[in-house]
C-alpha positions as a Markdown table, in Angstrom:
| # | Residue | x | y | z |
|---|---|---|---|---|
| 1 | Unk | 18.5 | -5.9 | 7.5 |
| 2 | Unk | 15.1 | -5.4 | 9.4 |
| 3 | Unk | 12.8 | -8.3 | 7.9 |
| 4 | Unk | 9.6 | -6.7 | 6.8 |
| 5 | Unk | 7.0 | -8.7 | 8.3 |
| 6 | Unk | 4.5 | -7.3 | 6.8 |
| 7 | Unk | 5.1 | -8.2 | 2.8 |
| 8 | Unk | 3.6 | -11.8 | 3.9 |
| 9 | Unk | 0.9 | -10.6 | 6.4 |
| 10 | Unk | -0.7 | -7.6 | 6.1 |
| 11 | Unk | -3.6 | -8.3 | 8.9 |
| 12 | Unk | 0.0 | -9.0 | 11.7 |
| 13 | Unk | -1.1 | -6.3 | 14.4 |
| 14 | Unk | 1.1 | -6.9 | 16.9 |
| 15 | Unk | 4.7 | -8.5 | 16.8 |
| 16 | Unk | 7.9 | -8.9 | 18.8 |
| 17 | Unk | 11.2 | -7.6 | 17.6 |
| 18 | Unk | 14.7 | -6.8 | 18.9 |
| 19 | Unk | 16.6 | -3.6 | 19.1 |
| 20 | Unk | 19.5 | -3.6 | 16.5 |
| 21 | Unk | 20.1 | 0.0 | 16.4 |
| 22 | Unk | 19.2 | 3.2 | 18.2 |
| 23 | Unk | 20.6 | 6.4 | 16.3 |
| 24 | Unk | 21.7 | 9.5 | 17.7 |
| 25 | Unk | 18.2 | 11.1 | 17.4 |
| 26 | Unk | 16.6 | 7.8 | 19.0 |
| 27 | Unk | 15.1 | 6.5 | 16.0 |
| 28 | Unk | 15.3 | 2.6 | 16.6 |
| 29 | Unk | 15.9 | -0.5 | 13.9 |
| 30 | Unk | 14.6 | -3.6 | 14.4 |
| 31 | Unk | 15.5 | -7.1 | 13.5 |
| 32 | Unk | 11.8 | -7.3 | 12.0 |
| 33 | Unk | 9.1 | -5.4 | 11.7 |
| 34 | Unk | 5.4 | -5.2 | 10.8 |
| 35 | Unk | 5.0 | -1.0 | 10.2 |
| 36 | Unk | 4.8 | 0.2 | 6.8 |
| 37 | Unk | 7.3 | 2.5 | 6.1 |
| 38 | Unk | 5.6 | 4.3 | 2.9 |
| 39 | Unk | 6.2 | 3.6 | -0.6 |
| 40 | Unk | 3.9 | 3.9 | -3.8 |
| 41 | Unk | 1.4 | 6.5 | -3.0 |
| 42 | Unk | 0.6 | 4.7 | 0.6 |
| 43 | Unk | 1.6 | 6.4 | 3.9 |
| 44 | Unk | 3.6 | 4.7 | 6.6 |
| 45 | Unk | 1.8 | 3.2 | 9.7 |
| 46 | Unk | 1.9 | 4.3 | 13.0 |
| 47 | Unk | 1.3 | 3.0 | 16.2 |
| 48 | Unk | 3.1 | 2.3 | 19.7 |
| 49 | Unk | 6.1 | 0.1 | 20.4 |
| 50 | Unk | 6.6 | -1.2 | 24.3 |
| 51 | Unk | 9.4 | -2.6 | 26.5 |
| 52 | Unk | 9.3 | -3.0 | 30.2 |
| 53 | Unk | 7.1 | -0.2 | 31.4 |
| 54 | Unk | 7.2 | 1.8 | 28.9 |
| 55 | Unk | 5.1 | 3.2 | 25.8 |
| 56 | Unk | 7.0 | 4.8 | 23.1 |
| 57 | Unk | 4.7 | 6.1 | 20.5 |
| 58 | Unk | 5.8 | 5.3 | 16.7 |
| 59 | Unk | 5.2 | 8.9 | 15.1 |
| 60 | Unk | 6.8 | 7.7 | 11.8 |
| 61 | Unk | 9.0 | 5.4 | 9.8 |
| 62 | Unk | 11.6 | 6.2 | 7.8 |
| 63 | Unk | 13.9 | 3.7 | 5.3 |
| 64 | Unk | 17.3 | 5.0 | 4.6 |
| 65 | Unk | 19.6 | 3.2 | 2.3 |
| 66 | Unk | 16.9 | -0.2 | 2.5 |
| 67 | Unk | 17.3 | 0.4 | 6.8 |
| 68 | Unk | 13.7 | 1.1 | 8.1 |
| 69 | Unk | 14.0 | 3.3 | 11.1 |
| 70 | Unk | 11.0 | 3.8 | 13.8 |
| 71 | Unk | 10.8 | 7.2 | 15.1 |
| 72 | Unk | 9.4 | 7.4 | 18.6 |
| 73 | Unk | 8.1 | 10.2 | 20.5 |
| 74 | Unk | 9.1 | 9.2 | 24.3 |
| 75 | Unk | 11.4 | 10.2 | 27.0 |
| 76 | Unk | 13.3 | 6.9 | 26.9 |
| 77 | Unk | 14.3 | 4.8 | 23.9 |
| 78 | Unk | 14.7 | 1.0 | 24.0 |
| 79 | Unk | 18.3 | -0.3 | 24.4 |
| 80 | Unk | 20.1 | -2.4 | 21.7 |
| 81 | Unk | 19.6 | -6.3 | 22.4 |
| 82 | Unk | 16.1 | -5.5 | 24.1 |
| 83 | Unk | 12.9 | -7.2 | 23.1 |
| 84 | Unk | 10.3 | -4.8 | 22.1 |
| 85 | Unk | 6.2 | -5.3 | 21.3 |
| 86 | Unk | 5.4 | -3.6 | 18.1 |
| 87 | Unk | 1.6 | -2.5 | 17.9 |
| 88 | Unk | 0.0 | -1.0 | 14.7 |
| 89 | Unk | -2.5 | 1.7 | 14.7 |
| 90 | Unk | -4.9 | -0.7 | 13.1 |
| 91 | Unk | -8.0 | 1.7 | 12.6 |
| 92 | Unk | -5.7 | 3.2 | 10.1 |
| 93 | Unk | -3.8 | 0.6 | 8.8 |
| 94 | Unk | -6.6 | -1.5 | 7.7 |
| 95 | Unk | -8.6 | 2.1 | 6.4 |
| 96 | Unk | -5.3 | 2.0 | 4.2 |
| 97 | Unk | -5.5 | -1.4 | 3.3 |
| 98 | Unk | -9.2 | -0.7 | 1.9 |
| 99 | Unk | -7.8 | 2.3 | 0.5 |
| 100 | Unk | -4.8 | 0.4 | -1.4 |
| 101 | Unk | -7.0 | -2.6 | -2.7 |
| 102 | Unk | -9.5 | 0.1 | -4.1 |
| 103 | Unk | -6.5 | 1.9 | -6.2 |
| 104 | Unk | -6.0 | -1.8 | -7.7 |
| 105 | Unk | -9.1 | -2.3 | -8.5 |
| 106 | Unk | -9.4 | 1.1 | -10.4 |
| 107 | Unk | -6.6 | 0.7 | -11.9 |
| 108 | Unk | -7.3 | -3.3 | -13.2 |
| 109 | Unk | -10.6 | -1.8 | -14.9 |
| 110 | Unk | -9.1 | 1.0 | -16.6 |
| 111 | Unk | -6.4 | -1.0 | -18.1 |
| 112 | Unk | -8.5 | -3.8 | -18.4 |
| 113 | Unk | -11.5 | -1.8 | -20.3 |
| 114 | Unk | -9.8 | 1.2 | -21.5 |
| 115 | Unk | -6.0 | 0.2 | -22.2 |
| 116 | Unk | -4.6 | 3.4 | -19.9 |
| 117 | Unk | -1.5 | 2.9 | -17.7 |
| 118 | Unk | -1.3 | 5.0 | -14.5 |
| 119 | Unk | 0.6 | 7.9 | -14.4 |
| 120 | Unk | 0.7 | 8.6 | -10.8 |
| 121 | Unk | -1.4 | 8.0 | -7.5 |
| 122 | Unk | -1.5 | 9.0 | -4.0 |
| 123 | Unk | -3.7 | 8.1 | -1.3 |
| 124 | Unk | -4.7 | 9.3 | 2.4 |
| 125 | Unk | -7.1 | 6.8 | 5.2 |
| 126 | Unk | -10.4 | 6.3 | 2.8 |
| 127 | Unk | -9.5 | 9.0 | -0.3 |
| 128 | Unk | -7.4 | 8.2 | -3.2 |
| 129 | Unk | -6.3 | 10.1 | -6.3 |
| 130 | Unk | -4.9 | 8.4 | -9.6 |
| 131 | Unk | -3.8 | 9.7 | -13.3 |
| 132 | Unk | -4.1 | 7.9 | -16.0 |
| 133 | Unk | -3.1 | 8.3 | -19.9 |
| 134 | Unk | -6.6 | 9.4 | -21.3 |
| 135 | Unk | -7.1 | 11.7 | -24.0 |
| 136 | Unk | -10.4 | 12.6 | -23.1 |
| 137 | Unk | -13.0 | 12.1 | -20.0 |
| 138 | Unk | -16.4 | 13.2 | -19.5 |
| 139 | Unk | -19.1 | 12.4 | -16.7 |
| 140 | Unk | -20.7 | 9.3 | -18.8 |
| 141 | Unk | -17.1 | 8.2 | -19.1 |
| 142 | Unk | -16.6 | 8.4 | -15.1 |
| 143 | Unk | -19.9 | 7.4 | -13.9 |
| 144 | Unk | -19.4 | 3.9 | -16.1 |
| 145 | Unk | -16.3 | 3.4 | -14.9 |
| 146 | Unk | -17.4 | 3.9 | -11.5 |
| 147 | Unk | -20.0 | 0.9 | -12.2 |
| 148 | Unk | -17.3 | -1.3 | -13.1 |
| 149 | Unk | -15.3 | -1.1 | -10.5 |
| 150 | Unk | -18.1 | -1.6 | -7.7 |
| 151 | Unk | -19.0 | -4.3 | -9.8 |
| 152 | Unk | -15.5 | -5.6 | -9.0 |
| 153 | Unk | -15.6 | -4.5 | -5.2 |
| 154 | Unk | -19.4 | -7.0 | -5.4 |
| 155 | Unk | -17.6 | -9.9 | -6.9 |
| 156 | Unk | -15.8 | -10.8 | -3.6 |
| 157 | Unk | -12.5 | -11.7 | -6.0 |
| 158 | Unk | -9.9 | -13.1 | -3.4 |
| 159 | Unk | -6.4 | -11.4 | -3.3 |
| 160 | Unk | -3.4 | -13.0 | -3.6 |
| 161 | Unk | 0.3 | -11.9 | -2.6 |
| 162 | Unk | 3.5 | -13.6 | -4.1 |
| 163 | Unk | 7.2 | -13.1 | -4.4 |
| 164 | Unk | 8.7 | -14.5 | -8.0 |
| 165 | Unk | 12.5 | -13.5 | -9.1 |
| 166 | Unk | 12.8 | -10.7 | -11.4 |
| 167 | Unk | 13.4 | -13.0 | -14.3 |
| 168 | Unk | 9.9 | -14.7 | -13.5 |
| 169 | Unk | 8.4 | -11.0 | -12.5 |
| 170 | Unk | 9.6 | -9.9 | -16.2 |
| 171 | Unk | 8.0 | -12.5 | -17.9 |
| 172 | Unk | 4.4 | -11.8 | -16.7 |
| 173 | Unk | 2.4 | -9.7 | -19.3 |
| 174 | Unk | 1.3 | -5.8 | -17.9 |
| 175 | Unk | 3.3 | -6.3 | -14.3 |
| 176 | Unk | 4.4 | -2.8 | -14.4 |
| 177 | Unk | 1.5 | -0.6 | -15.1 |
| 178 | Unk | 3.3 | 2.6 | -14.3 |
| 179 | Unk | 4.4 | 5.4 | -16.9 |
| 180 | Unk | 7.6 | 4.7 | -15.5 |
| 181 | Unk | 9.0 | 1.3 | -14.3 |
| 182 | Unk | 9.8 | 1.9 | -11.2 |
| 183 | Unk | 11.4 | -1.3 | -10.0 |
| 184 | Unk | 15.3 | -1.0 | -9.0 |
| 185 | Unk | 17.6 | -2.2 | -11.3 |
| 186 | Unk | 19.6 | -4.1 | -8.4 |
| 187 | Unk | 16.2 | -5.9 | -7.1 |
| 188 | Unk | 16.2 | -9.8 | -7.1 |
| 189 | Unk | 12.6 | -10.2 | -6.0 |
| 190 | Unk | 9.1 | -8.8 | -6.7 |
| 191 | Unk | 6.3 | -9.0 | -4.7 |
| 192 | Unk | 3.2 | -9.0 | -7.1 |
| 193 | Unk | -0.4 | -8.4 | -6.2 |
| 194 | Unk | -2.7 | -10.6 | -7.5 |
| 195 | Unk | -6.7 | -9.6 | -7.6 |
| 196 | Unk | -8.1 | -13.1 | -8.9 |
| 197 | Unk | -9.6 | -12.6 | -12.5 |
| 198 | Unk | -9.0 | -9.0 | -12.7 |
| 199 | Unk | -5.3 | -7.5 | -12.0 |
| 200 | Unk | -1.6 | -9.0 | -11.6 |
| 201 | Unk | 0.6 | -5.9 | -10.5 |
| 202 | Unk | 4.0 | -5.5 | -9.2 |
| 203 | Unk | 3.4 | -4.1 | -5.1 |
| 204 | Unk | 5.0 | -3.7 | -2.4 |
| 205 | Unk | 2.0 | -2.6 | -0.3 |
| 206 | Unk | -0.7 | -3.6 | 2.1 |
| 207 | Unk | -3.7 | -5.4 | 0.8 |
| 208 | Unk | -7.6 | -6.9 | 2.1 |
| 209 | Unk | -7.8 | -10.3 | 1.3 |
| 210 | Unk | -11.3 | -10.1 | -0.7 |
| 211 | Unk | -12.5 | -7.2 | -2.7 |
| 212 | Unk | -15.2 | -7.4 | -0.4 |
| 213 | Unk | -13.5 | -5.8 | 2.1 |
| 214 | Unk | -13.5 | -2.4 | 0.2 |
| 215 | Unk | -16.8 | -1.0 | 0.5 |
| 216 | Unk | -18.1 | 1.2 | -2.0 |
| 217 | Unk | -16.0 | 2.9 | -4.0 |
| 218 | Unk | -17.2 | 6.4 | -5.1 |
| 219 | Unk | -16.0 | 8.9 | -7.9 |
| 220 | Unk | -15.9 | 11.6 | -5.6 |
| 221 | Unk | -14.3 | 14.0 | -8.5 |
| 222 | Unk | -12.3 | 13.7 | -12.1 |
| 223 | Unk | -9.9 | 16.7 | -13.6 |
| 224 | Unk | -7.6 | 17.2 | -16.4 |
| 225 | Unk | -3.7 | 17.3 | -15.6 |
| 226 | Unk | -2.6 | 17.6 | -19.2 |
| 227 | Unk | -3.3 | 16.6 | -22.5 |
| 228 | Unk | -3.0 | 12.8 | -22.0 |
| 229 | Unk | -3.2 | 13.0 | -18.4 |
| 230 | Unk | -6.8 | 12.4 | -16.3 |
| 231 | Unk | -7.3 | 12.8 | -12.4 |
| 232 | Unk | -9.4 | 10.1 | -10.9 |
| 233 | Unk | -10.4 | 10.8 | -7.3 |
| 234 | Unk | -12.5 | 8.4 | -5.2 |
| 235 | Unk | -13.6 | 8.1 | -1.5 |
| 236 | Unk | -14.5 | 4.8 | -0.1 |
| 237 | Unk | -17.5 | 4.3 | 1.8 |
| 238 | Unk | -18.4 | 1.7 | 4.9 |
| 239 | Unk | -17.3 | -2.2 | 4.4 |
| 240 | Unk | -19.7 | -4.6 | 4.6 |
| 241 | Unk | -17.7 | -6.9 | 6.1 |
């Protein structure tokens, strides 16, 4: 198993890793890793991983039955054993970082404020879409809970990642704020998300450390997906930090 370096430091840019695996297409497994490999509405990373004199460039990652396979676009591929550099794409990373923290954020003041649990979400570098269980939504609705949430970006609230067993995870109030609870059945540990004061959520994503970090989150357009189902979509603008 490739240990995911990334659930305990999302700001790791570079790392060193060995070559377990190299498949018949020259995908490559490491022993650890600090690329994202996608999950929950956020894109994986990309980025570059070197050996010797060479420069393989990570084009995507992939996780097949819980392996997380790097796809690399080069004329040579690493050898099993070998020691390899790992370097993220971190322009993009950390615009996904913003990105993810903002989605939390949104979706702490809904549920918070409003009681609605998230029907689905997806995001790209600085743009985010999320549904949510409302009956009803209207500009005065959207442009107050665009207030909150900037309010929530200004109160530079510190961000806290932890992993608790599942018994623990089950315990906390609200962890799963999806329609659908989407943790495995087979999984032993959560990581959860914490955004001090505001939200406690079940994550397996990349974070900021401060809401801070954001920037300015702006309701960029609203919709209606079904009866009980609104569309939230937000761009965020420069950090100040």
């Amino acid at each position: 198993m490739t240990k995911l370096l990334y659930l305990s430091d999302s700001y790791l840019k570079e790392f060193e890793a060995n070559v377990l695996e190299v498949s018949e297409q020259g995908h490559v497994r490491l022993d650890c890793t600090a690329f994202y490999p996608g999950g929950g509405g956020q894109p994986f990373d990309l980025g570059t991983i070197q050996y010797a004199d060479n420069i393989c460039a990570v084009i995507k990652i992939t996780r097949q039955n819980e392996l997380i396979w790097h796809v690399v676009d080069g004329v040579y591929t690493p050898s099993v054993g070998q020691t390899v550099k790992g370097i993220i794409d971190w322009e993009l990373r950390y615009k996904l970082m913003r990105t993810h923290t903002a989605m939390h954020i949104l979706c702490g003041v809904v549920w918070r404020d409003y009681g609605a649990k998230v029907t689905g979400g997806n995001m790209s570098p600085l743009r985010a879409r999320m549904d949510f269980e409302f009956e009803n939504m209207h500009a005065a609705l959207v442009q107050e809970i665009e207030e909150k949430i900037n309010l929530e970006v200004n109160a530079s609230r510190d961000i806290l990642v932890e992993i608790v067993t599942r018994d623990v995870a089950f315990q906390i109030p609200d962890l799963i704020r999806t329609k659908i609870n989407l943790l495995p059945k087979g999984i032993r540990e959560v990581r959860t998300v914490e955004i001090v004061g505001l939200d406690l959520q079940a994550d397996g994503g990349t974070h900021v450390a401060n809401t801070a970090e954001v920037g300015a989150i702006n309701v960029v357009d609203y919709k209606s997906k079904g009866r009980i189902n609104k569309r939230i979509v937000v761009e965020i603008g420069d950090s100040k930090i």
